[in-house]
KOLLUM-418298 format. One record per residue (C-alpha): x, y, z. Coordinates in pm, whole numbers, padded with zeros to 5 digits, always signed. Layout:
KOLLUM-418298
XYZ/...
end
This chain:
KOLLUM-418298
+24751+07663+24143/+24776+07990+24324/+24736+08023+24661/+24569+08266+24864/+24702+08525+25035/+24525+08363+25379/+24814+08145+25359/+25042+08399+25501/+24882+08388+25844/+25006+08029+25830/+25332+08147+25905/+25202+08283+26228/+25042+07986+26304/+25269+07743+26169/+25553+07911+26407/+25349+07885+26672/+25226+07515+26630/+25572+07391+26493/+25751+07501+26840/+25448+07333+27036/+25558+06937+27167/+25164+06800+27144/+25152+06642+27532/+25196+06269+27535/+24920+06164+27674/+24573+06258+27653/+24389+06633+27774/+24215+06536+28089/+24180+06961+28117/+23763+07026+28190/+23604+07293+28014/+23576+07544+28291/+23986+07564+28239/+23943+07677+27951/+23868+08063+27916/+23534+08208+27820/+23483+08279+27436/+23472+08673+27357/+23167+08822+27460/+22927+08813+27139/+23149+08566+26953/+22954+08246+27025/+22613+08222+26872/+22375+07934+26802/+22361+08037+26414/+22537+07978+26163/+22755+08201+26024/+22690+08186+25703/+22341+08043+25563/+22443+07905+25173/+22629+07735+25099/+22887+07651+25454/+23279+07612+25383/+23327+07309+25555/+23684+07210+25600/+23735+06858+25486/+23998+06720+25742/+24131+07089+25782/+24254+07301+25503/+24402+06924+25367/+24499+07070+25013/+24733+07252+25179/+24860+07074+25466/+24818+06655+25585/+24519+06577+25671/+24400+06621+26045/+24713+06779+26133/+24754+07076+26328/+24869+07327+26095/+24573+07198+25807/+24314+07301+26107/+24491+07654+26230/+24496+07727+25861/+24162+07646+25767/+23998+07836+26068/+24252+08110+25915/+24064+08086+25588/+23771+08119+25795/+23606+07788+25697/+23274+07775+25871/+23322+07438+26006/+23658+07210+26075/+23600+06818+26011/+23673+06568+26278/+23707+06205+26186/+23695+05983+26483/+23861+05639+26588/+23996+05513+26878/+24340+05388+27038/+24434+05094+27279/+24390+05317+27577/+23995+05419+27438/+24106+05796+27336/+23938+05955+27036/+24185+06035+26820/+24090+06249+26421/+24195+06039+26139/+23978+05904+25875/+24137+05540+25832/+24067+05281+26160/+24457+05194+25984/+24761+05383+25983/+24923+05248+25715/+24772+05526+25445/+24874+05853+25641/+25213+05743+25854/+25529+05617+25877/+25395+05357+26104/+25618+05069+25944/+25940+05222+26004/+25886+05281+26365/+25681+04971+26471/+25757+04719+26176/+25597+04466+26389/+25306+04585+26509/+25072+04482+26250/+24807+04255+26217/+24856+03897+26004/+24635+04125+25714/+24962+04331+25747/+24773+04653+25862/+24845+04820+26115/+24526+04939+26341/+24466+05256+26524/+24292+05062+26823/+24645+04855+26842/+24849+05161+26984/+24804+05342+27301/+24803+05760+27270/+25144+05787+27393/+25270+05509+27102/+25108+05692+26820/+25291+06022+26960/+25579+05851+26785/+25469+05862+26450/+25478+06118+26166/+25179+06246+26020/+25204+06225+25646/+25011+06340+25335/+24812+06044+25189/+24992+05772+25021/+24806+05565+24771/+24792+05177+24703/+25139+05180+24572/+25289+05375+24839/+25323+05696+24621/+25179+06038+24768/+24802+06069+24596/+24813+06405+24565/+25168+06474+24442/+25127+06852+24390/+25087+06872+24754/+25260+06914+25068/+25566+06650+25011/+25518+06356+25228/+25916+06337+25288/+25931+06664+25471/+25750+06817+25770/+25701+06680+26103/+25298+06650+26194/+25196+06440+26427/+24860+06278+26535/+24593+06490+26731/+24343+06391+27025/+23953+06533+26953/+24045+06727+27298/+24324+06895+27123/+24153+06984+26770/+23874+07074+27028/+24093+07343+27219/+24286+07467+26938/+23969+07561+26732/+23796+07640+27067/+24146+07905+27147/+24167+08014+26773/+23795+08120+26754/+23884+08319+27086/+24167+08518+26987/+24032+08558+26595/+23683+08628+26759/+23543+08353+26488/+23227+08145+26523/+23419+07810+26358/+23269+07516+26405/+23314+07101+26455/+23217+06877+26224/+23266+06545+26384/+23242+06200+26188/+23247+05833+26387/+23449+05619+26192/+23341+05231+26173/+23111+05254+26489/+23042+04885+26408/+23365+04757+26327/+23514+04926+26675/+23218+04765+26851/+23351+04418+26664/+23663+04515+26895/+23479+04625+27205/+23523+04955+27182/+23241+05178+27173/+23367+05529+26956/+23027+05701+26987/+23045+05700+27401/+23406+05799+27395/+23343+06086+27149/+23017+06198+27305/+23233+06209+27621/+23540+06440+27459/+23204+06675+27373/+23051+06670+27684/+23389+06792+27879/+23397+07091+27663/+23036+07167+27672/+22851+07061+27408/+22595+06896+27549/+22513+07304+27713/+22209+07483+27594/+22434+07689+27403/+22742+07505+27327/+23060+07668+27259/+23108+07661+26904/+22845+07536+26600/+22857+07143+26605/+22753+06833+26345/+22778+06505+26413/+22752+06277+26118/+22798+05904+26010/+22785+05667+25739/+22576+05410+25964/+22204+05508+26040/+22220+05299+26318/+22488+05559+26509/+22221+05821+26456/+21947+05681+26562/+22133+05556+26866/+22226+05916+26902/+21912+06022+26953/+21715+05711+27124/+22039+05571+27386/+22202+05976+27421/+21944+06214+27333/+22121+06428+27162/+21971+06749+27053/+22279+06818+26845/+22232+06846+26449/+22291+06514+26272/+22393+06439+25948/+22306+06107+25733/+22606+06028+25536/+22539+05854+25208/+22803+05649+25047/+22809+05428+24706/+22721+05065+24791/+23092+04959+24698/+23265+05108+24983/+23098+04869+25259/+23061+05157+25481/+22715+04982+25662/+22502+04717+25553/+22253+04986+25461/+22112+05001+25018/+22239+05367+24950/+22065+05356+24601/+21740+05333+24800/+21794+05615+25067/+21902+05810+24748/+21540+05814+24616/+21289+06064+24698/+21144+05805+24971/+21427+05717+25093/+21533+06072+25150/+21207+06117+25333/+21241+05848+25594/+21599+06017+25692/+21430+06308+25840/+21242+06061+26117/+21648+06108+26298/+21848+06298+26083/+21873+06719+26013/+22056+06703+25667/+22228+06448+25424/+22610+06411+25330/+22596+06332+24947/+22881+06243+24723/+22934+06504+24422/+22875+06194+24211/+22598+06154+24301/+22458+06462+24178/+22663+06575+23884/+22595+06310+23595/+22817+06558+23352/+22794+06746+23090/+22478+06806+22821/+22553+06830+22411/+22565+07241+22512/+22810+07220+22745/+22562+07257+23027/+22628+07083+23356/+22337+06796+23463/+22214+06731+23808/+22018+06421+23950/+21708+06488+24119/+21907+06387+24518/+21922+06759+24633/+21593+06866+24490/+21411+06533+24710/+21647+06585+24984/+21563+06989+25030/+21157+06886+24992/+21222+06607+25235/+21347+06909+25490/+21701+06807+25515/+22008+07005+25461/+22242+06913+25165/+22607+06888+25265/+22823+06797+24909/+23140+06631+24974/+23415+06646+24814/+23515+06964+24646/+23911+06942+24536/+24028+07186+24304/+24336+06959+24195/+24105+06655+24153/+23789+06807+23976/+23520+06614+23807/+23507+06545+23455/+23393+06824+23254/+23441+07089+23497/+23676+07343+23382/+23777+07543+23700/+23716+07461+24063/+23518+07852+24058/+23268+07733+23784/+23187+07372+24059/+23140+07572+24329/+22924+07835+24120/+22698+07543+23986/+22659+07413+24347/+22542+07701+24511/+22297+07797+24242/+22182+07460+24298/+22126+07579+24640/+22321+07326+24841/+22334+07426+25215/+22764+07326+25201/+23015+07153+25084/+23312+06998+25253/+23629+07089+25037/+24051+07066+25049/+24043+07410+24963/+23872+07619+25196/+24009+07995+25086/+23927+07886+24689/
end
């Protein structure tokens, strides 16, 4: 797979980022010490109406996950909007990684072989900040230990490490001031229930990251969505915080126990109209729109966007990978083609410059 030229400025950023030591504890900096954006570079729009690049966990294709050099080079391959996932650590600090474990995406055993729970996990919420400083971020290793994506950025080399939502926040927030770009945040709570289960509440902790850097202004500093699997975490968003920031409805396949919620039924046309009583758009799995291929070679589409778009939602597609593509699908160019003539409103993808 070529890549794009974009991934030269990398090497300016990656100098830059790679000679940075990421403080050990967490950014208590308020917004006001932070410079003001560019006059003209901050606007409530969004850049680009159809479909949005949305960065899934940073320019991940080319970089780990959530790491600092997968968001400086995303926001370098001008991505609309950056993805955030969201848990917390012992000492209640949002941190942006998908998994509430850290077994997946660290070397976590080799530094604290003990630290794990009798399952033999070891949990996000069981390490302070300054403890999880210690680790290396990797690229994602499957069931077996094995990288998933072995084309990829080698999970023996590099030295990553884990990022605060305050420092994604200020890097994208720094790099849309000196690039005089409009990039957004895309912020997901990760297993609002389960964290609760612990006594930890991720929804006021992230809320409270936001509010520091002035997203709960009139005209906030960047283009923001906050999403979730759980419809419960939105409407709480809206009835306990009263938030008048965009929200989007993740939908998920039954299987993956994200909520107790029936995703088959909020996938029907009814189902997709109740959403929009607390919710602006809907996060849909490609799945769950491509069915394949017809005897002509033509691609087939379930009726979820067409309900979803008559409902008056936006239609976010996740995920787009061009070294992991769908069956049938002969180029990552021809998915994204058949999406936006679809008309999705964006799609989160690995490959933002593609």
């Amino acid at each position: 797979m070529k890549i794009s030229s974009s991934f030269g400025v990398l090497v300016i950023f990656g100098g830059l980022l790679c000679s940075v030591s990421w403080a050990q504890q967490e950014l208590t900096k308020p917004k006001e010490a932070l410079e003001q954006p560019l006059s003209g570079a901050i606007t409530t729009e969004d850049p680009v109406k159809s479909p949005l690049i949305i960065a899934h966990r940073g320019a991940s294709g080319y970089a780990p996950e959530h790491s600092a050099v997968a968001v400086a080079l995303a926001h370098a391959q001008n991505a609309n909007y950056i993805e955030q996932d969201v848990v917390l650590t012992r000492d209640h600090i949002p941190v942006v990684l998908h998994d509430i474990i850290l077994d997946k995406v660290t070397n976590v055993k080799e530094v604290y072989p003990e630290k794990h729970r009798p399952n033999g996990h070891y949990y996000v919420v069981d390490f302070t900040f300054a403890e999880l400083q210690k680790l290396k971020l990797t690229e994602r290793k499957n069931k077996d230990g094995e990288q998933r994506y072995p084309q990829r950025f080698s999970m023996a080399s590099g030295d990553f490490r884990i990022m605060s939502l305050a420092q994604q926040i200020e890097l994208i927030l720094g790099l849309n001031r000196t690039r005089n770009m409009n990039t957004g945040l895309y912020v997901e709570f990760k297993a609002a229930r389960w964290h609760k289960d612990q006594n930890y509440d991720v929804v006021q902790a992230t809320l409270g990251v936001l509010a520091r850097y002035g997203f709960n202004d009139v005209v906030p500093p960047a283009p923001i969505y906050l999403q979730s699997f759980d419809p419960e975490v939105l409407r709480r968003l809206n009835r306990e915080f009263m938030t008048t920031l965009p929200l989007i409805q993740l939908v998920a396949e039954n299987s993956w126990n994200e909520s107790d919620i029936d995703y088959n039924t909020m996938l029907t046309a009814a189902g997709l109209e109740t959403l929009r009583s607390y919710a602006d758009g809907v996060g849909i799995w490609i799945n769950h729109i491509y069915v394949g291929l017809d005897e002509q070679g033509k691609p087939k589409f379930s009726d979820v966007v067409q309900h979803a778009q008559k409902a008056g939602l936006k239609v976010h597609i996740y995920t787009l990978r061009a070294d992991d593509l769908p069956e049938g699908i002969e180029s990552y160019q021809q998915l994204k083609q058949w999406l936006t003539n679809l008309g999705v409103d964006g799609f989160f993808t690995d490959f933002p410059d593609l």
